[in-house]
C-alpha positions as CSV (number, residue, x, y, z in Angstrom):
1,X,0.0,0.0,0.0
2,X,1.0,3.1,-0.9
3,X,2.4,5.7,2.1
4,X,2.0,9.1,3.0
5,X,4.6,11.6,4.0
6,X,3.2,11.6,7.5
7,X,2.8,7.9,8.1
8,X,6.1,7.6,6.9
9,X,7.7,10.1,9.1
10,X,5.4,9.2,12.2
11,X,7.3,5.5,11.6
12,X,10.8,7.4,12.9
13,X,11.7,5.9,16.3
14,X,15.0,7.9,16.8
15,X,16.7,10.2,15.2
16,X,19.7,12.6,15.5
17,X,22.3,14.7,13.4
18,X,23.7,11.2,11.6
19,X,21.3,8.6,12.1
20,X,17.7,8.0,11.7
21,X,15.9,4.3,12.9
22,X,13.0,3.9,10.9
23,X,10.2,1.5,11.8
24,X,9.9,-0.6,8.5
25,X,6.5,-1.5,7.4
26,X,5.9,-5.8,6.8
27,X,5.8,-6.2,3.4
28,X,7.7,-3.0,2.0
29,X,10.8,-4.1,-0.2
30,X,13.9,-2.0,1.0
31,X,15.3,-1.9,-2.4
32,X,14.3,-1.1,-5.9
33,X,13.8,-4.5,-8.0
34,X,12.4,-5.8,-11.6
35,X,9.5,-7.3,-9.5
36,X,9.1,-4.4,-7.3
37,X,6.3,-2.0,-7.9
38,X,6.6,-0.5,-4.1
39,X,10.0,0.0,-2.3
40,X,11.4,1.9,0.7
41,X,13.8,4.0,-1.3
42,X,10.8,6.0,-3.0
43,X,10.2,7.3,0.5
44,X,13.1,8.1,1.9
45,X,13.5,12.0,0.5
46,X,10.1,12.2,2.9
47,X,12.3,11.4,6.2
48,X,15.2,13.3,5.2
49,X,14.1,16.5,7.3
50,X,16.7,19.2,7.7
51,X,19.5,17.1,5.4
52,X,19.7,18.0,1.8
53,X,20.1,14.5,0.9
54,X,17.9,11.1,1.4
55,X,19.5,8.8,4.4
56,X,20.8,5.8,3.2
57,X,20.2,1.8,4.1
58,X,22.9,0.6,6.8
59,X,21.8,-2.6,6.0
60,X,18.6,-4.3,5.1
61,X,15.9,-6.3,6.4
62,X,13.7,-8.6,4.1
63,X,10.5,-7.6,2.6
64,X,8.2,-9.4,4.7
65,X,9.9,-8.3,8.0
66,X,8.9,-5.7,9.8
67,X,10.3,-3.1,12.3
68,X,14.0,-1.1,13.6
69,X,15.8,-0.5,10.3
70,X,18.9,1.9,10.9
71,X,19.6,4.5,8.1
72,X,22.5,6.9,7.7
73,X,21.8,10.3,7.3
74,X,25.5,11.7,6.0
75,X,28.2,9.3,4.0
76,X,30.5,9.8,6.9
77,X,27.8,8.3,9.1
78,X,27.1,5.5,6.7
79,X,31.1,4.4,6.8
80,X,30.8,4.8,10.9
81,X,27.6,2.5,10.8
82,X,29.5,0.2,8.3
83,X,31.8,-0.8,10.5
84,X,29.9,-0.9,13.1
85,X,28.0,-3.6,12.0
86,X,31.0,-5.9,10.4
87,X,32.7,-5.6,13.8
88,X,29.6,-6.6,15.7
89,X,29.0,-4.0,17.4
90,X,25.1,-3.8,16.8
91,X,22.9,-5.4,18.7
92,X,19.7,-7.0,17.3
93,X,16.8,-8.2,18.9
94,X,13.8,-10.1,17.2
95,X,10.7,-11.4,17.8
96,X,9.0,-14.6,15.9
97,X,6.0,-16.6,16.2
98,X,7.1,-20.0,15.2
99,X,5.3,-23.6,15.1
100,X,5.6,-26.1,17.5
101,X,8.1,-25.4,20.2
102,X,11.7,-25.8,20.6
103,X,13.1,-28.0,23.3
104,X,13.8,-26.4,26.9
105,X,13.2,-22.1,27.2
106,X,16.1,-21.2,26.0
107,X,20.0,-22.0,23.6
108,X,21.6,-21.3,20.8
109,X,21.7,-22.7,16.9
110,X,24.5,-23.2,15.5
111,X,24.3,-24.0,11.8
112,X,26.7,-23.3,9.0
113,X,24.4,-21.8,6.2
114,X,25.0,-21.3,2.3
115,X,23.4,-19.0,-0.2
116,X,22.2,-21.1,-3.1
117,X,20.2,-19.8,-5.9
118,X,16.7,-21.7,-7.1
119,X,14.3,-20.8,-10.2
120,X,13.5,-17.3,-9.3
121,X,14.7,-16.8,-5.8
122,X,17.7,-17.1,-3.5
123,X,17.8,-18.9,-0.3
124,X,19.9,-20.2,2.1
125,X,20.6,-24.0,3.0
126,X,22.6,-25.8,6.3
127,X,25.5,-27.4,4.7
128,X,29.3,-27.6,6.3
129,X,30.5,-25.7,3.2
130,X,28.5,-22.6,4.3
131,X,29.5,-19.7,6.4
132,X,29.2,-20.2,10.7
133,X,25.9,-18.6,11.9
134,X,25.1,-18.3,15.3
135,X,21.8,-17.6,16.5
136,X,20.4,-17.6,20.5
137,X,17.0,-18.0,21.0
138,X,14.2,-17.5,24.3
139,X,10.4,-19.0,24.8
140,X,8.8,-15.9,25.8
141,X,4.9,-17.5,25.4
142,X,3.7,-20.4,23.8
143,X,0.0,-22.3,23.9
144,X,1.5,-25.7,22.6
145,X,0.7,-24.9,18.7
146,X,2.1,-22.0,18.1
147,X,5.7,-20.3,20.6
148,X,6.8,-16.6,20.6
149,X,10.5,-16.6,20.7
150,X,13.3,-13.7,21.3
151,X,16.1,-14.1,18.4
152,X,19.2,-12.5,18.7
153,X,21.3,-13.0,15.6
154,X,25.0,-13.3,16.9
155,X,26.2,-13.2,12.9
156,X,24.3,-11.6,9.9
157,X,23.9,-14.0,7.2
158,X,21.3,-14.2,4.5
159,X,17.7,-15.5,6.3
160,X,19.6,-16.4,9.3
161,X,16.8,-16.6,11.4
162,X,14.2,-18.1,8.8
163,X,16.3,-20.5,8.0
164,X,17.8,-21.6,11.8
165,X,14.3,-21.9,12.9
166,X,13.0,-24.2,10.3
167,X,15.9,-26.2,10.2
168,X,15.5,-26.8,14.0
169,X,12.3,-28.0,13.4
170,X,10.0,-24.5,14.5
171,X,9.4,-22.7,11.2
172,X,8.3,-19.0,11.8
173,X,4.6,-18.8,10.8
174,X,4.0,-17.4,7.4
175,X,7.0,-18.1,5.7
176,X,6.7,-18.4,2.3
177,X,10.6,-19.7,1.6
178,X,11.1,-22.1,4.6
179,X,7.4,-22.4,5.6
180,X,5.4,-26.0,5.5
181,X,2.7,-24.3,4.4
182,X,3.0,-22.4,0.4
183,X,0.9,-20.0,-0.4
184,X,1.0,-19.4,4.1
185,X,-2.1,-18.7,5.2
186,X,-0.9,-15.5,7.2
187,X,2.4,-12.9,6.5
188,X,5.3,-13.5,8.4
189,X,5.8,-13.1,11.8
190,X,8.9,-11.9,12.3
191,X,9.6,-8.3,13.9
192,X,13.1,-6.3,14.2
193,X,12.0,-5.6,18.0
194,X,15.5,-3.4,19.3
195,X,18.2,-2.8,17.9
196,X,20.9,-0.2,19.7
197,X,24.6,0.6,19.5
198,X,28.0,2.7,20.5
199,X,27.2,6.1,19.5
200,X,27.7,10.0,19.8
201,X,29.5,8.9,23.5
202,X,26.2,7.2,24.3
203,X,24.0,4.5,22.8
204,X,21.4,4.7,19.9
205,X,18.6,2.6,20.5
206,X,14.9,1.7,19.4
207,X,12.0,-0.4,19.8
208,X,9.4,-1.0,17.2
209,X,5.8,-2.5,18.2
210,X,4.8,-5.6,16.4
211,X,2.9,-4.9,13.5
212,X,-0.9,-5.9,13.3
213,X,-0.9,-9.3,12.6
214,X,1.9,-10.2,14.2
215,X,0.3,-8.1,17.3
216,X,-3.1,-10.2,17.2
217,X,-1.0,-13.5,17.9
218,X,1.0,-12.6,20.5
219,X,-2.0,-11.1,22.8
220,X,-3.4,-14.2,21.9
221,X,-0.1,-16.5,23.1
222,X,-0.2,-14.2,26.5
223,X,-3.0,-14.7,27.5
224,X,-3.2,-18.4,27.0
225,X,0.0,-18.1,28.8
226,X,-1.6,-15.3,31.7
227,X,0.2,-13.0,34.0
């Protein structure tokens, strides 16, 4: 769906003189594509406020996910926020609704994954020729069917955490790559919940609420689960 200048601008959860965390929408490509009628770049002149250029993606988050997206609002802030992120310095918190449940309430996966490329898609498989990819995961509510887990991503690879979680056995609900279920019957439910970092002598951080769907489930999940 198409966005206004306002909604757009209201989806700014911090911002200062370099950097600018935007709340991504679910379903909003972040990059221009063949295939792509709609994509975040068209909107970004709308949040570039008092700078005379756009901000720029400090890295991406797929279509389908929603939430804390970090942009840099200068090119020096963009190489800053480069390295930040390939030294590790970025944390990142998720939240998914999965199916089924993993064993115990919390660990870590550890599974080596590879990007291969498939009849009009790319996608990433667990194989020992692939790059390490650590990801550690917590139950925060569950009714049996259906678990809402905490991800944190403790390397960046391609569909880490879609992939991890199906090939442990708990595919994140609505997945239409690593999914059981193709078409899903519901959009993905998978959120960029926090994400924060060195910064400015301090630390730039944000929160984004799950999106609608995604937001439906989980009351749902706590309450089954109760205070």
């Amino acid at each position: 769906m198409p966005y206004t200048a306002e909604e757009m601008r209201a989806r700014v959860l911090y911002r200062d003189d370099g950097v600018l965390i935007l709340d991504k929408p679910p379903g909003l490509s972040v990059h221009y594509g063949t295939k792509t009628v709609e994509h975040l770049e068209q909107y970004l002149p709308w949040v570039a406020f008092d700078m005379p250029e756009p901000p720029r993606l400090a890295h991406r988050l797929d279509k389908d996910t929603a939430g804390c997206l970090v942009l840099a609002r200068t090119a020096e802030t963009a190489a800053q926020l480069g390295r930040l992120f390939l030294t590790g310095r970025v944390s990142k918190t998720y939240w998914a609704v999965v199916l089924g449940r993993p064993p115990g309430d919390a660990g870590q996966i550890d599974m080596p994954l590879l990007k291969v490329h498939i009849p009009g898609m790319s996608k990433v498989v667990v194989t020992p020729a692939g790059k390490p990819a650590l990801t550690d995961w917590r139950v925060l509510a569950g009714d049996g069917r259906l678990t809402l887990l905490e991800l944190t991503p403790r390397t960046g690879r391609m569909h880490q955490l879609r992939a991890h979680c199906a090939y442990s056995g708990f595919p994140i609900l609505g997945d239409p790559i690593y999914g059981p279920e193709l078409p899903p019957p519901v959009p993905l439910h998978l959120l960029a919940r926090a994400v924060s970092f060195p910064w400015a002598g301090g630390v730039a951080t944000a929160e984004a609420a799950p999106p609608p769907h995604m937001a439906a489930t989980i009351e749902a999940l706590r309450a089954v689960a109760g205070p």
